[in-house]
N, C-alpha and C positions, 0 to 999 in steps of 0.2 A: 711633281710636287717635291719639295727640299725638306730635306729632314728639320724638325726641329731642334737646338741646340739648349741645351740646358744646362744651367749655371748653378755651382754652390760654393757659394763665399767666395766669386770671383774664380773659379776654377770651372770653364766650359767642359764639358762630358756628356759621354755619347750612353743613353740608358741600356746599350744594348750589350754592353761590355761589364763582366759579371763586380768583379772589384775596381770599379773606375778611379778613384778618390785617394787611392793609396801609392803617395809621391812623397819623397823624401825633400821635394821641392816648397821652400818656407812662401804661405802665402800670409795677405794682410788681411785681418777682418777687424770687426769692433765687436763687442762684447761689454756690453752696459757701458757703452760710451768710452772703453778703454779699448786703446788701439793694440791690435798683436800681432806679430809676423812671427809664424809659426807655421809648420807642417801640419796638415790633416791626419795623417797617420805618423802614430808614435807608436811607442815598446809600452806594454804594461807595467804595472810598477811592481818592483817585487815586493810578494805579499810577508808581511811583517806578524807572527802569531799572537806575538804581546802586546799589537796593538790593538785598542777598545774601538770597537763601531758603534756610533748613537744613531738608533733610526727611529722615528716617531716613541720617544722615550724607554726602547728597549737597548739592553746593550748586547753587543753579538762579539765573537770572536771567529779571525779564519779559521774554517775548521777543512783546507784543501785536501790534506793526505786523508781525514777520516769521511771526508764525501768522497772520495777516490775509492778508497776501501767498500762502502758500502757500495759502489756502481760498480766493481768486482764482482763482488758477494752477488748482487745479484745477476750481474750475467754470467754466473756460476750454478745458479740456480734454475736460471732459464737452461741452460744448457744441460743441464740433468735430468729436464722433465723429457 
C-alpha cells in the first residue's frame, strides 16, 4: 500500500517529517481571488513598541521584554521552591 501524498497550496509533503513546509522556495496560491507567489515560510517582523494593536475594540501594545521579564521571574521562583 503507497503512502499518501499531501498537498498544501500546491507544495506535496510527507506528514511524517516534523517541519515539512519551511522552503525558501516562492510558491503560487490565491487568496481571496488575489494571486501570490510567495514563500510559505518567512522572517517575523520586527516588533515595533510604539505601534497600537486593535483587537475586538481593545488596544494593546508589545510588551516582549516585560513578558520576557516575568517568564524569568518566574522560573526564578520555581527554581527556589
Amino acid at each position: 500500500m503507497s503512502k499518501p501524498t499531501l498537498c498544501y497550496r500546491g507544495v506535496a509533503y510527507d506528514p511524517a517529517q516534523r517541519r515539512p513546509l519551511e522552503s525558501p522556495a516562492p510558491v503560487e496560491h490565491v487568496y481571496r481571488g488575489q494571486h501570490y507567489t510567495a514563500p510559505l515560510a518567512h522572517a517575523a517582523a520586527p516588533l515595533d513598541p510604539a505601534l497600537e494593536l486593535h483587537y475586538r475594540g481593545s488596544v494593546y501594545h508589545h510588551r516582549q521584554a516585560e513578558a520576557a521579564a516575568e517568564v524569568r521571574s518566574a522560573a526564578q521562583d520555581l527554581a527556589a521552591v
